[in-house]
C-alpha positions as CSV (number, residue, x, y, z in Angstrom):
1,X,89.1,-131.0,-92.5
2,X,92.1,-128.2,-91.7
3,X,90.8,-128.3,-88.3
4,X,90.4,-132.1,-87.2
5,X,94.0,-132.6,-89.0
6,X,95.5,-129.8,-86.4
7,X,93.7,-131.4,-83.5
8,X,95.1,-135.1,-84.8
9,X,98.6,-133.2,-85.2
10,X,98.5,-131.7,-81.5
11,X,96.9,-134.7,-80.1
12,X,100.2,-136.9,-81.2
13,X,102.5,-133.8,-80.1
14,X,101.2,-134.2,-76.8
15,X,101.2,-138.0,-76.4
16,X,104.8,-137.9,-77.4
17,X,105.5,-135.2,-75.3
18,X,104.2,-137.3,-72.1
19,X,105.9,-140.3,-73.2
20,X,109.1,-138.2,-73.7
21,X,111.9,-139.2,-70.9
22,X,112.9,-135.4,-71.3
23,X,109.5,-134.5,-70.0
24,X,109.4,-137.3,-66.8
25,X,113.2,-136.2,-65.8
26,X,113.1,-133.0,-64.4
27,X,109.8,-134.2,-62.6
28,X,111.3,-137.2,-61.2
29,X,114.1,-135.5,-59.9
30,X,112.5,-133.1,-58.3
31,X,110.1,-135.7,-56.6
32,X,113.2,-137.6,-55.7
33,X,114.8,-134.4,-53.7
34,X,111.6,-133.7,-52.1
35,X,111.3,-137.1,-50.9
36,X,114.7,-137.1,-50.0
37,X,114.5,-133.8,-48.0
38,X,112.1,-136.0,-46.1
39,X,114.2,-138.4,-44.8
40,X,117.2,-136.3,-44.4
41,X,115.1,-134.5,-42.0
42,X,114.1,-137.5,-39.7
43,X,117.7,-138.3,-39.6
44,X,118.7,-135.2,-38.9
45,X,116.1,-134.9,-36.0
46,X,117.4,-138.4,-34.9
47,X,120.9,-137.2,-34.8
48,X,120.0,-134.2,-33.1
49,X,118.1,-135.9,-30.3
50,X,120.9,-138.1,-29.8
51,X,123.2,-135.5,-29.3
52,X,121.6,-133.8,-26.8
53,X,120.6,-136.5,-24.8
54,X,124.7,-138.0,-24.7
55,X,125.0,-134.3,-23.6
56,X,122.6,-134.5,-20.8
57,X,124.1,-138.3,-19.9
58,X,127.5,-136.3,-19.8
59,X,126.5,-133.5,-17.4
60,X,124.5,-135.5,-14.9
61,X,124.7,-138.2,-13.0
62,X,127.8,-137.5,-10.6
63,X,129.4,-135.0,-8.2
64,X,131.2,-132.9,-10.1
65,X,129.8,-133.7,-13.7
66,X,127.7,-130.8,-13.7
67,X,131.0,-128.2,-13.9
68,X,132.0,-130.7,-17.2
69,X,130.5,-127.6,-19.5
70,X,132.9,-125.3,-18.3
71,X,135.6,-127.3,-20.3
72,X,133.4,-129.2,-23.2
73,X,130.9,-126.4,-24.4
74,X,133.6,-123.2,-25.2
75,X,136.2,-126.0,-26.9
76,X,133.3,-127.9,-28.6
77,X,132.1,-124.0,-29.8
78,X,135.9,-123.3,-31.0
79,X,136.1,-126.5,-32.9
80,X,132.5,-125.5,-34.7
81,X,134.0,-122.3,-35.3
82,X,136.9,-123.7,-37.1
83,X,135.4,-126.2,-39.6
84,X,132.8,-123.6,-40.0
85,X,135.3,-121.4,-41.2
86,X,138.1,-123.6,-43.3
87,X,135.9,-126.5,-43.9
88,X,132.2,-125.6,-44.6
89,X,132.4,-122.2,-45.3
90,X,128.8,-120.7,-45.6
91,X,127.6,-122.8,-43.0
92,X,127.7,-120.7,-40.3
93,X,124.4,-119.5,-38.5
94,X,121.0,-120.3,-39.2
95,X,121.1,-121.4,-42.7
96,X,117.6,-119.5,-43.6
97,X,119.6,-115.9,-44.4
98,X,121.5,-118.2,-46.7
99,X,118.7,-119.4,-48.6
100,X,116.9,-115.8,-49.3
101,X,120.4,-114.2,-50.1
102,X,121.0,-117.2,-52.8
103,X,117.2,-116.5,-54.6
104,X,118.9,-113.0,-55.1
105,X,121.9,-114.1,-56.5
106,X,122.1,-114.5,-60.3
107,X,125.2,-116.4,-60.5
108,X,125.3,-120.1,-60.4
109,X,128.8,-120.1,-58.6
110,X,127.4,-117.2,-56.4
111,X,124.6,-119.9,-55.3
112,X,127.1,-122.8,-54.9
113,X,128.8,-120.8,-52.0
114,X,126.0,-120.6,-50.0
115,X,123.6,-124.0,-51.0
116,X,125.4,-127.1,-52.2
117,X,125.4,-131.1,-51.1
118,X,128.9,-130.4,-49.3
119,X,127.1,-127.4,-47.3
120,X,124.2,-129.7,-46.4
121,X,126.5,-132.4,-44.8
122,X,128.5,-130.1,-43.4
123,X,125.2,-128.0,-41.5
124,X,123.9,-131.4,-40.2
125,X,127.3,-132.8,-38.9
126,X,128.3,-129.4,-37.4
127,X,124.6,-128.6,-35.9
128,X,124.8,-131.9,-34.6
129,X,128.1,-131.0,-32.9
130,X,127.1,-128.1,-31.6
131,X,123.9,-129.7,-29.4
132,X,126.7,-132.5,-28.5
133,X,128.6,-129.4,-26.9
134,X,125.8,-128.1,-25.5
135,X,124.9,-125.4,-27.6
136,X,121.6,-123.3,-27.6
137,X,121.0,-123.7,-31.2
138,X,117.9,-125.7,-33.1
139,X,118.0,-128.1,-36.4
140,X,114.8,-126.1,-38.1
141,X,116.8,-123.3,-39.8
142,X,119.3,-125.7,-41.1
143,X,117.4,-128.0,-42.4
144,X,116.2,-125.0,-44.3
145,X,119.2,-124.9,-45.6
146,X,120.0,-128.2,-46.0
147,X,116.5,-128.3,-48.4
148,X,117.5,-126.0,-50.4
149,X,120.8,-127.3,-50.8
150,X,119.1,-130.1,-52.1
151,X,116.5,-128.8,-54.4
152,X,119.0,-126.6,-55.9
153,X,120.9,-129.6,-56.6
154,X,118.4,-131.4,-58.2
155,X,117.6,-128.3,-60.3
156,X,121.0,-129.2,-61.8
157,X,120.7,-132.6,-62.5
158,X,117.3,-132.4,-63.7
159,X,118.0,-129.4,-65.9
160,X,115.4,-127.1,-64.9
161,X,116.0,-123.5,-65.2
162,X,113.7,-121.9,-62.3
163,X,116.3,-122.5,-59.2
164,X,114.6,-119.3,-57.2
165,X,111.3,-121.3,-57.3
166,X,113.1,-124.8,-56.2
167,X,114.9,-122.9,-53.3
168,X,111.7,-121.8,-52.3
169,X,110.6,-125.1,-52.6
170,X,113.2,-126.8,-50.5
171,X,113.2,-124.2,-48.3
172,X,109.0,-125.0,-47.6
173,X,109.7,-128.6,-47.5
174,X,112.4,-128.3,-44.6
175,X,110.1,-126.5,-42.0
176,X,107.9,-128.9,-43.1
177,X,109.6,-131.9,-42.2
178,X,111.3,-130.4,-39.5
179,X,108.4,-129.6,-37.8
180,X,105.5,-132.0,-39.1
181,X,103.9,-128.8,-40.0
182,X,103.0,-128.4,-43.8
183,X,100.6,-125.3,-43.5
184,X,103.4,-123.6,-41.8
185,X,106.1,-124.9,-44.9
186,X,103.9,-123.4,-47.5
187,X,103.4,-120.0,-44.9
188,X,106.8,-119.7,-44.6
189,X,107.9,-119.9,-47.8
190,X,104.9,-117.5,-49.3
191,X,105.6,-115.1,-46.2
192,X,109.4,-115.1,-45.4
193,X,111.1,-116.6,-47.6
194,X,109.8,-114.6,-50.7
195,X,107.6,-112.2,-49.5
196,X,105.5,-112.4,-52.6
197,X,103.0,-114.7,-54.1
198,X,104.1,-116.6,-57.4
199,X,101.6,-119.3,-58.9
200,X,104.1,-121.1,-60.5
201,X,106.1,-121.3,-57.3
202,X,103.9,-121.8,-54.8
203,X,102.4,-125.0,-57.0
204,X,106.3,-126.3,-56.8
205,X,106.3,-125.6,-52.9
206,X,103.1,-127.1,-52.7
207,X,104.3,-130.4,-54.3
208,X,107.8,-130.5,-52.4
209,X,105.8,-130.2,-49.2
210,X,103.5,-133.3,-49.2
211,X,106.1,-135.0,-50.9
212,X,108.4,-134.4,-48.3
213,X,105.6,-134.7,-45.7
214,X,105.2,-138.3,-46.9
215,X,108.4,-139.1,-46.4
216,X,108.9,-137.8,-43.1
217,X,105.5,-139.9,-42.2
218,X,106.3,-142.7,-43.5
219,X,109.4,-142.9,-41.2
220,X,107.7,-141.6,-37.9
221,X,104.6,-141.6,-37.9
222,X,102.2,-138.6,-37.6
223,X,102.6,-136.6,-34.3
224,X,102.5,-132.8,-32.8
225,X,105.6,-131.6,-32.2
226,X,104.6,-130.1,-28.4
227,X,101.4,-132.6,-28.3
228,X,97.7,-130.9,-27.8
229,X,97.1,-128.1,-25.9
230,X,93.4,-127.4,-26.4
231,X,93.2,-124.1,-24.3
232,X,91.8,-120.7,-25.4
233,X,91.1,-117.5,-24.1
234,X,87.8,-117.2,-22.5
235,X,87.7,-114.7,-19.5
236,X,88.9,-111.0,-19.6
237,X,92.1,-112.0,-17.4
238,X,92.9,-114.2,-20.1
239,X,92.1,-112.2,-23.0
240,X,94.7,-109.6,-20.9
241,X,97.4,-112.4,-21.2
242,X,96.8,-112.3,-24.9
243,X,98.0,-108.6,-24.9
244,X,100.9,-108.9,-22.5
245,X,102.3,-111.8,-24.4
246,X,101.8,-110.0,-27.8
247,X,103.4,-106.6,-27.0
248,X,105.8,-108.0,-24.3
249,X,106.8,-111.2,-26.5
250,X,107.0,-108.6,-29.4
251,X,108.8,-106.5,-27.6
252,X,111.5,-109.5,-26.2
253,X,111.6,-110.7,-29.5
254,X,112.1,-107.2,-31.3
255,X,115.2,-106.5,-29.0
256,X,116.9,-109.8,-29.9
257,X,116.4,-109.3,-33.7
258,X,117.6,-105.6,-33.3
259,X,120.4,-106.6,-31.1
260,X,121.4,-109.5,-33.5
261,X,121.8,-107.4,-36.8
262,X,123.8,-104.8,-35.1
263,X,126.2,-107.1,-33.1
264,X,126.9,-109.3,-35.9
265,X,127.6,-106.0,-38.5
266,X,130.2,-105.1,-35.5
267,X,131.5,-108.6,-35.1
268,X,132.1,-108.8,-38.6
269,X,134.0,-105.3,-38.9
270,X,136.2,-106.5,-35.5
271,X,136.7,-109.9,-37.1
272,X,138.2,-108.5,-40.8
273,X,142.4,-107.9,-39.8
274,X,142.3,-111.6,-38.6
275,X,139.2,-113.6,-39.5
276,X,139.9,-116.9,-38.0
277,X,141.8,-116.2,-34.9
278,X,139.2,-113.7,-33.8
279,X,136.6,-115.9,-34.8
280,X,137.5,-119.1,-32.7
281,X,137.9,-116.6,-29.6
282,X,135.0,-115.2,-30.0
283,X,133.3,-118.5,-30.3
284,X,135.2,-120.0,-27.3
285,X,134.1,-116.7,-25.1
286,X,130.5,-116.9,-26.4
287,X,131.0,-121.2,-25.4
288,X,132.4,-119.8,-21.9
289,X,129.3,-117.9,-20.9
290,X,126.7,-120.4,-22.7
291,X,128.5,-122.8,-20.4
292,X,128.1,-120.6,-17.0
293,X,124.4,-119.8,-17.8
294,X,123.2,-123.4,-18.3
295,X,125.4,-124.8,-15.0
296,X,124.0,-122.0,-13.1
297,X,120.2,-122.6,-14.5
298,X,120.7,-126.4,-13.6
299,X,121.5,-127.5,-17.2
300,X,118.3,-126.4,-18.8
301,X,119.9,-124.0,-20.9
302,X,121.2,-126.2,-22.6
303,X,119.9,-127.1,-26.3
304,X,116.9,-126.7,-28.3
305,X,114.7,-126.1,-25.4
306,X,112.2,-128.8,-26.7
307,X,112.0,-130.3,-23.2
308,X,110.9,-127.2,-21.1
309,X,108.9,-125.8,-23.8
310,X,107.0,-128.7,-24.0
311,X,106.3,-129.2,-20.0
312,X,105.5,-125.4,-19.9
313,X,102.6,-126.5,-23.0
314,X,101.7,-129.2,-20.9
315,X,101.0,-126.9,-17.7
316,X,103.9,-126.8,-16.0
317,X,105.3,-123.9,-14.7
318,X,108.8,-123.0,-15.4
319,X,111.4,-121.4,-13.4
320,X,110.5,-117.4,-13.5
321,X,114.0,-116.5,-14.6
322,X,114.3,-119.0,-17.5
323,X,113.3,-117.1,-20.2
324,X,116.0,-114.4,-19.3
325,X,118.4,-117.5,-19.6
326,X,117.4,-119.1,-22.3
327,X,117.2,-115.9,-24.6
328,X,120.7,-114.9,-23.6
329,X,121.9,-118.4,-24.3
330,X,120.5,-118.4,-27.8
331,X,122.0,-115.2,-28.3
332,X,125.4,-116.1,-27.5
333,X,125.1,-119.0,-29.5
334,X,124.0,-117.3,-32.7
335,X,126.8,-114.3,-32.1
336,X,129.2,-117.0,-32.0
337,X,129.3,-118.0,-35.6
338,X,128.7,-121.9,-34.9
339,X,125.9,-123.4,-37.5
340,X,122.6,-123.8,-36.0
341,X,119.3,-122.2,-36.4
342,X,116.9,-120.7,-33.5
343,X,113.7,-121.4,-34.4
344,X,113.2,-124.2,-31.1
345,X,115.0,-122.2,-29.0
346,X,112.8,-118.8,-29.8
347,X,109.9,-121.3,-29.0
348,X,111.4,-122.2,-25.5
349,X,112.4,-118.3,-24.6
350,X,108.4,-117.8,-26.0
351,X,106.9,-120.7,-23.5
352,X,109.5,-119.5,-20.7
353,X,107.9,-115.6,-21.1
354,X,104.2,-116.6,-21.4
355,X,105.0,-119.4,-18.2
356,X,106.5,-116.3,-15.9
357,X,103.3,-114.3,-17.3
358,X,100.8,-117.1,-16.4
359,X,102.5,-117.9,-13.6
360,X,102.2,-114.1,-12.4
361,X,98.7,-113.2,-13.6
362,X,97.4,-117.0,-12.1
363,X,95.9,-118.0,-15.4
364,X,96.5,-121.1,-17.3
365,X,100.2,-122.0,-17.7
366,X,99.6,-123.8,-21.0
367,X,97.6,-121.1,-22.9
368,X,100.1,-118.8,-21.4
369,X,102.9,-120.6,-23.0
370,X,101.7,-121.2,-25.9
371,X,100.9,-117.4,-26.4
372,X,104.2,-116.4,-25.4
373,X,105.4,-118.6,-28.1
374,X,103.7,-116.8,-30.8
375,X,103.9,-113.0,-29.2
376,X,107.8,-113.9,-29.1
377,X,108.4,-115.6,-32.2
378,X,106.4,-113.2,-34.8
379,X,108.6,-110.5,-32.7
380,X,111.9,-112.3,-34.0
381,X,111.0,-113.0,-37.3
382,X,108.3,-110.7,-37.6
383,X,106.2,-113.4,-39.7
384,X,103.0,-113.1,-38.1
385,X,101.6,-115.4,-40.3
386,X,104.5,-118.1,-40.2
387,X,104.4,-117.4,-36.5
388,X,100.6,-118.2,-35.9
389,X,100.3,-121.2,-38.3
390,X,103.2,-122.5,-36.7
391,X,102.1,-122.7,-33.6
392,X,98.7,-123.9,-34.1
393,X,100.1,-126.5,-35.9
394,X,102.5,-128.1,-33.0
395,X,100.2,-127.9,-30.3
396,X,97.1,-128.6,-32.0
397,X,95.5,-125.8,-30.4
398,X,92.2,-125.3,-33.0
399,X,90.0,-123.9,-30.1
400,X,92.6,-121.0,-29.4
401,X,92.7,-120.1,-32.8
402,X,91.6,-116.1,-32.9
403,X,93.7,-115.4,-29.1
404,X,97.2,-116.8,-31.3
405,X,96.3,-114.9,-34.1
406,X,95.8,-111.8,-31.9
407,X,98.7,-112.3,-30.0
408,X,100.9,-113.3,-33.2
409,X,99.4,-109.9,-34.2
410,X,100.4,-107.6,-31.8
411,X,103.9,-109.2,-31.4
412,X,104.6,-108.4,-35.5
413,X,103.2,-104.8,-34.6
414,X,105.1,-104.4,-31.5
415,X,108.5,-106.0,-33.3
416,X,107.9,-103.6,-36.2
417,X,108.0,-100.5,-34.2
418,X,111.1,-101.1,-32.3
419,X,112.7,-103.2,-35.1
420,X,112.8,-101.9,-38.6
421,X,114.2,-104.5,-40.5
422,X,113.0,-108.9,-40.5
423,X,116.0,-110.5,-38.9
424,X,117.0,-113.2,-41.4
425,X,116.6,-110.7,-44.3
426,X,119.1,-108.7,-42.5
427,X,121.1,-111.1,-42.2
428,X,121.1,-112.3,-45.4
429,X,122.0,-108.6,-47.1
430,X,125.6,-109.5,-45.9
431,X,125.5,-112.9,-47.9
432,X,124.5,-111.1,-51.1
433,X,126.5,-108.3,-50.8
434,X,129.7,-110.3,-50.9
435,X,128.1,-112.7,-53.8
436,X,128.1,-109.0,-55.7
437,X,131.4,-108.4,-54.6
438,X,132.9,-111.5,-55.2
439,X,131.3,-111.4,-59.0
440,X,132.8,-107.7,-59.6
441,X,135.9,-108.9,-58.5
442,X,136.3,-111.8,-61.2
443,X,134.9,-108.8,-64.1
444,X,137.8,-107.1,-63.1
445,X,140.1,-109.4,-63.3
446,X,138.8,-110.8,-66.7
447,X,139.1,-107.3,-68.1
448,X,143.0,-107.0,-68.0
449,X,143.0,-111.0,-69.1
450,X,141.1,-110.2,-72.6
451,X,142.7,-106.9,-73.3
452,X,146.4,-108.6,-73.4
């Protein structure tokens, strides 16, 4: 009798719980942001797009119109720079650094500096800018950023305490939606973003992506983001091309990350007596060369790089050079302190490599590019998981599936030997360092406060 009468007492304790608004809230907030993140994405794609292309109408078409970046790309870097800096502080770079430095952070305020709804606007309009101007810079890492932001967010309005497992979250469902790749969301998130495998916050990353997934489906449709490229490795010359784009892509990819973390540790030491000056002429020289590259490559320097990285997965050849170009582009962009991310425009430097490699070799230009896209990419972010998934994903390339996994592979190896540390998690030890800072600061002034 005891027993049925605790089975009766916990059978009532749970209907009330589910029928408890205080249960449904936090749930239906964080469906709402995950949905949300959805569209926000597609809009911000939209925008994106748009951008570029009023670019492109800009800087064709006429005589002289292809000499108009030399005025518009160092003025619209400068004016990025400076809203960056006064208006959305935080925004600045790739947004994904920002994320993994705020799951370290323990303070809510520490968060709000580098993920909040003000941030989020501000990434979009100022990424969005930045493509306008002609910048070599890609929406995928904000919208990172922008998901979290979000999440975050509705962590607070929904009152749920586990905000590392909701950055995650957002941070899933923005590659996600970015891309129309939810495999490579939940990779991401497990792989780079935490580097460790939680239960409990994978099944909340889980959620966000499909959720998010829907939403972004719902609005355009399903799609691959560089079509289908059903090509694999069959022959020894090919199987060859699998190694030389996973050590040289590696390789190219390893010297960017390295070169990034130590340039923008020196950058930030040269910056300190003046901040903002030196920052806006840094970003109007970085806008000045960005600008001569892409009028001497014929404009196709400029932006994500979607365009030729798709024609080169298609089987077109692209110029030999343009990978040079393109890489030096995106690393001018990223040293120049503007928001935006360079996930695209690693894919583009990737296709570009394995294109000039194919093209050499006289294999296949589109299994070429699309293994120079995952040699080069696990060599920047040294995700070889993230890298491989990824890929697979946006050219829909199931037959190929060991020769990217190879290749992803030896480009993480490669990347690792000549580059010790991930790039966005060095990056993102600057972010936390000055969230510690910044909170030792405001000990040390309460201390004088409560001992008058």
């Amino acid at each position: 009798m005891p027993t049925d009468y605790k089975k009766l007492k916990m059978l009532r304790r749970s209907r009330a719980m589910w029928g408890s608004w205080r249960v449904w809230k936090p749930r239906m907030v964080f469906w709402i942001g995950a949905l949300a993140i959805g569209v926000i994405s597609v809009v911000f794609a939209k925008l994106a797009d748009a951008a570029q292309l009023r670019f492109h109408d800009l800087t064709s078409g006429g005589d002289w119109n292809f000499l108009l970046p030399l005025l518009m790309t160092p003025v619209g870097f400068t004016l990025c720079a400076y809203l960056a800096t006064r208006v959305f502080p935080g925004s600045q770079g790739s947004g994904i650094p920002q994320a993994i430095a705020a799951r370290h952070l323990r303070q809510p305020e520490d968060r709000d500096r580098l993920l909040s709804l003000k941030l989020a606007f501000g990434k979009i309009l100022l990424t969005v800018t930045g493509l306008f101007f002609g910048a070599s810079i890609g929406r995928e890492g904000p919208t990172v950023q922008v998901g979290a932001s979000i999440m975050l967010q509705a962590a607070r309005l929904g009152g749920m305490a586990q905000a590392k497992g909701l950055i995650l979250a957002g941070s899933a469902a923005g590659i996600a939606a970015a891309f129309n790749t939810p495999l490579a969301g939940i990779v991401f998130a497990i792989e780079e973003m935490s580097r460790t495998y939680q239960s409990r916050a994978n099944g909340l990353v889980l959620t966000a992506v499909i959720l998010s997934g829907l939403a972004a489906l719902g609005l355009v449709g399903s799609y691959t983001y560089f079509g289908s490229a059903p090509e694999a490795a069959n022959d020894p010359l090919e199987w060859l091309l699998v190694v030389i784009c996973g050590v040289g892509g590696g390789a190219l990819g390893a010297a960017f990350s390295a070169s990034a973390l130590r340039l923008s540790r020196r950058i930030k030491r040269w910056a300190q007596p003046d901040p903002l000056r030196r920052s806006l002429v840094l970003a109007a020289g970085c806008g000045a060369a960005v600008a001569i590259i892409g009028v001497v490559a014929g404009g196709a320097t400029f932006g994500t790089g979607y365009d030729q990285a798709r024609s080169a997965v298609e089987g077109d050849a692209l110029p030999l050079l343009f990978f040079l170009e393109k890489l030096l582009s995106t690393f001018l962009s990223m040293m120049s302190g503007i928001p935006g991310g360079i996930f695209a425009p690693s894919l583009s430097v990737g296709a570009g490599f394995g294109s000039t490699v194919g093209h050499l070799l006289g294999t296949s230009i589109a299994l070429a590019s699309v293994l120079g896209m995952a040699g080069y990419f696990a060599g920047v972010v040294q995700a070889p998981m993230t890298a491989f998934v990824i890929i697979l994903e946006m050219t829909d390339n199931h037959e190929g599936v060991i020769g990217l996994m190879a290749c992803a592979m030896l480009g993480y190896v490669t990347s690792r030997m000549i580059a010790r540390e991930p790039l966005y998690h060095g990056l993102s030890r600057a972010f936390v360092a000055e969230g510690i800072r910044r909170s030792r600061n405001e000990v040390r002034q309460e201390k004088p406060e409560a001992q008058q």
